[in-house]
N, C-alpha and C positions, 0 to 999 in steps of 0.2 A: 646689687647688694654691696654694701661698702664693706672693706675692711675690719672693719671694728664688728660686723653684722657677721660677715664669715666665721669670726674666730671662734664668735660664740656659738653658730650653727656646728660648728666641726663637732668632729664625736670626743674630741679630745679634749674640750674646752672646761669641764670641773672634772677632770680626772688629774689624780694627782699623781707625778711621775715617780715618785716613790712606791705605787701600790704594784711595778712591774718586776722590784726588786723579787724574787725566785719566784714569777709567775710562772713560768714555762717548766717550772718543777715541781707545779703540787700535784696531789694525789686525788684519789677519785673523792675523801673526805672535804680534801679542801677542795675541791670545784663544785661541791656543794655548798659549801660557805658562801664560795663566791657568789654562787646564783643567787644566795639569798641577801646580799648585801655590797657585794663589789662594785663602785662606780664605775670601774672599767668595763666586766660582762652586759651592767646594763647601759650602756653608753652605744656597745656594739647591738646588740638583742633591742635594744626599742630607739636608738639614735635613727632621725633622716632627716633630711635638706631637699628643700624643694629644686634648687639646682646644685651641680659639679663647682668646684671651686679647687684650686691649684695647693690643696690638704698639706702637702710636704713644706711648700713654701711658709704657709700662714703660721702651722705648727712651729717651723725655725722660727719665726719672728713673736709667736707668741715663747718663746722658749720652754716651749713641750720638749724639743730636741734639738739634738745641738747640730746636726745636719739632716739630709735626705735621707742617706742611708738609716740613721736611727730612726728618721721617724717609720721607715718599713720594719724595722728588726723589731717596734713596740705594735705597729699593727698586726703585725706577725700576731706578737705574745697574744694581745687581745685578741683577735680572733679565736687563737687556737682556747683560750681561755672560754671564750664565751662556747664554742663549742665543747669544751670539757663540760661543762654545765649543762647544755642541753643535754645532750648524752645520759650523764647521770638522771636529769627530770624523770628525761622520759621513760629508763629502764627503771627509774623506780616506782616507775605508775601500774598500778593494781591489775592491769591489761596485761602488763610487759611479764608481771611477776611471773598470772595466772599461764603466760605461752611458756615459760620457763619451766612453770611444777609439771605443763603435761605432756612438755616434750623428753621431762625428766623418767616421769612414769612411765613414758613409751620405750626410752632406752632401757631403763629395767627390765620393763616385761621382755622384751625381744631379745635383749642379753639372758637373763633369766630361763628364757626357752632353750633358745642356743646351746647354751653350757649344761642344759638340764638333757637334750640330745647326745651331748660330748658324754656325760656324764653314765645316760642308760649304754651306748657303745662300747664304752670301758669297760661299766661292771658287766656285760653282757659275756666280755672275754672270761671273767674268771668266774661268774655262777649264773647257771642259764635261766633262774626264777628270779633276775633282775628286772624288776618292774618297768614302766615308764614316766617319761613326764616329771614337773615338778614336787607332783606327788608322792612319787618314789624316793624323792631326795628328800624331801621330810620322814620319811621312813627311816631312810638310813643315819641323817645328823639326828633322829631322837634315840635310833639305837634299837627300830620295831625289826628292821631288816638285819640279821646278820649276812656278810660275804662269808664265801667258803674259803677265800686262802688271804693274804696280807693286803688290809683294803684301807690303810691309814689315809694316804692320799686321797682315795675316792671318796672317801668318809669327808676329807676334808674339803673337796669341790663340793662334795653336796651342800656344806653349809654355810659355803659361797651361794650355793644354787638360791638356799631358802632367804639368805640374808637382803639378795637380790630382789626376790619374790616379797620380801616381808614389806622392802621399802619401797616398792611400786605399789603394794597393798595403802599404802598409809599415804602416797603421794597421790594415790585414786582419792581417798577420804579426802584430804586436802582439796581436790580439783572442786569435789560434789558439794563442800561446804563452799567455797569462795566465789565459784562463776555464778551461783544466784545473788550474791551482791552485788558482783559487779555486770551483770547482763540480765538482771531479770527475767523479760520476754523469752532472748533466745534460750538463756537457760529453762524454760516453763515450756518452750515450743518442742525445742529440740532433744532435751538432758543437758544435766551440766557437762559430760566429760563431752558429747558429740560438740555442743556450745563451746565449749574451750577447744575442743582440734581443731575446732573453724575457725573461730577467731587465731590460732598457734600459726593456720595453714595461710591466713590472710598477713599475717604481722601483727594484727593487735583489733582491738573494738573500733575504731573511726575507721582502719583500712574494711572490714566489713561493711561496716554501716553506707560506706563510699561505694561497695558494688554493687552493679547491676544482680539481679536473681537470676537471671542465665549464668552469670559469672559463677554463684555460690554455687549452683545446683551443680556446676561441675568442678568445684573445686577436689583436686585430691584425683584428679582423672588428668590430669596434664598431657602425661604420655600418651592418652586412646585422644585426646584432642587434636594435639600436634602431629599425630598417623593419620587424624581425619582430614584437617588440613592438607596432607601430605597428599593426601589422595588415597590414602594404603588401607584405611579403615571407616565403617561407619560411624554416624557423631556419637559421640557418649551421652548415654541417659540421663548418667546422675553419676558423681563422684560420691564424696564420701559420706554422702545425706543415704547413701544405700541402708546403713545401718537404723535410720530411723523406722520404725517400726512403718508409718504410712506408707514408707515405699517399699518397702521389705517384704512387709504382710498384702501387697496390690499383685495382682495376677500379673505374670511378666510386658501382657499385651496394653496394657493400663499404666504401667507401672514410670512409663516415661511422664503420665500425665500428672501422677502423684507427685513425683522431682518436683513438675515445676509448680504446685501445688505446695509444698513442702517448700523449696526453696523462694515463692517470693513472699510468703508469710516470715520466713526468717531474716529476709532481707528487710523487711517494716521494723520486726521485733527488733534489728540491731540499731535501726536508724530511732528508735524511740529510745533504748537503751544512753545508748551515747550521747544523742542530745537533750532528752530530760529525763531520763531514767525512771520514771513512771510506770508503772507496772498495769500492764492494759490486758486484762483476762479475757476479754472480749475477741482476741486473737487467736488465744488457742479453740472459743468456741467456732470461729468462721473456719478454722482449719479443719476442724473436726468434720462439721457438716460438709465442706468441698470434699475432703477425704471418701466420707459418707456418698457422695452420690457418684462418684467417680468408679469405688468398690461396686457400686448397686450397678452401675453398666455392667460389668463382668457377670455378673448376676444373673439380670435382665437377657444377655448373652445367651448364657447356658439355657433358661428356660426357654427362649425359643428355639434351643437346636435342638433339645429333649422332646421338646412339642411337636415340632419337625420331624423328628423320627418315627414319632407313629402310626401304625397304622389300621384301619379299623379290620375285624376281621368280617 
């Protein structure tokens, strides 16, 4: 490659060295700009050269910079630039939001509990017909509950408690409205909030969509994995897919076979989700009937132990 052929392959070659003037100090606003128009971000983000070329030199002589050291201090900026912008994309992609709202609603509810414990403990010191639960604490911030001696404070955790309770309420509605647009399938297989804690537990819809169904079926079981590894424990069934009703509602002796029943149906539904987002009904009905004949062993089971036990007289 000649000279005149490098300069123009380099990633610096229509980038204008003025666009570096306060790169290294925009904000997450402007590194969205940039993604959307920056010669620089996209110079680095879609620039290649089918071979290596001596970049520091060609750049001085095409007078990008005025030595070595500058032209590192602007690859520097680009870089760090073009990853400001990926960044931003990608957190702002409907995947990123939806692990945000229900990791949000998860710190609610479990702070929400928490303080609603702190809170039955307290009032329990000064009046012994303190209720429990969140429950209680809408009692007391509407005002159904009186305390028997000076309960300003408590009064006032509680409506910490409820305010907690009200915004995990409304970040659930949020989850239940949004992961059917963005996951169709697994939200139709799974529910939307179990659909969204998998996706929240995986990083986003493409890292699901990228797992194996063994991998899903134990997602959210980490700990009993790595003690099984260990040596210390047996494999786990099924991590956080326990809550779906197919495996929940399968006899415990079955119930391994429902996971993976359950989990490799969700694993299709993300991989269809992600890469054409089609909505394939057809999936919940194959689940259904695996479901169905997996439950009918258990079934089948009991009848011939019941049969077995009889005896004529």
């Amino acid at each position: 490659m000649t000279d005149s052929a490098a300069r123009t392959a380099g990633w610096f070659a229509d980038v204008d060295p003025d666009e570096f003037d306060g790169l290294d100090d925009r904000d997450a606003g402007d590194a969205r700009d940039a993604r959307d128009g920056s010669t620089v971000v996209t110079a680095i983000r879609e620039g290649q050269t089918e071979t290596p070329q001596d970049w520091p030199t060609l750049a001085v002589d095409d007078e990008f910079a005025d030595d070595e050291a500058a032209y590192y201090d602007r690859l520097h900026d680009a870089t760090m630039a073009a990853t400001r912008a990926a960044v931003t994309e990608r957190e702002a992609a409907d995947d990123r939001q939806l692990v945000h709202a229900v990791r949000a609603m998860d710190d609610c509810e479990r702070t929400a509990n928490e303080l609603a414990e702190r809170l039955v403990e307290w009032a329990g010191t000064v009046d012994p017909d303190a209720g429990t639960g969140v429950s209680f604490a809408r009692e007391l911030a509407r005002g159904d509950h009186e305390l028997e001696s000076e309960s300003e404070p408590i009064t006032s955790l509680a409506e910490r408690v409820v305010d907690l309770a009200d915004e995990a309420a409304d970040l659930r509605e949020f989850v239940e409205r949004q992961t059917p647009t963005i996951a169709p399938n697994l939200a139709a297989l799974a529910g939307p909030v179990l659909a969204a804690r998998l996706i929240s537990l995986a990083g986003g819809l493409e890292d699901v969509a990228k797992k194996p169904s063994g991998t899903i079926q134990v997602l959210g079981a980490e700990d009993a994995l790595f003690a099984h590894l260990r040596g210390h424990a047996p494999s786990p069934k099924h991590g956080l897919i326990y809550v779906h009703d197919a495996v929940r509602g399968t006899h415990p002796d079955e119930r391994g076979s429902a996971a993976r029943a359950v989990a490799g149906k969700l694993s299709i539904a993300a991989r269809v989700d992600h890469y054409s987002g089609e909505r394939k009904p057809e999936l919940d009905a194959e689940l259904a009937e695996r479901i169905e004949t997996i439950q009918a062993r258990t079934a089948e089971d009991g009848d011939r132990g019941d049969s077995g036990g009889e005896t004529d007289e």
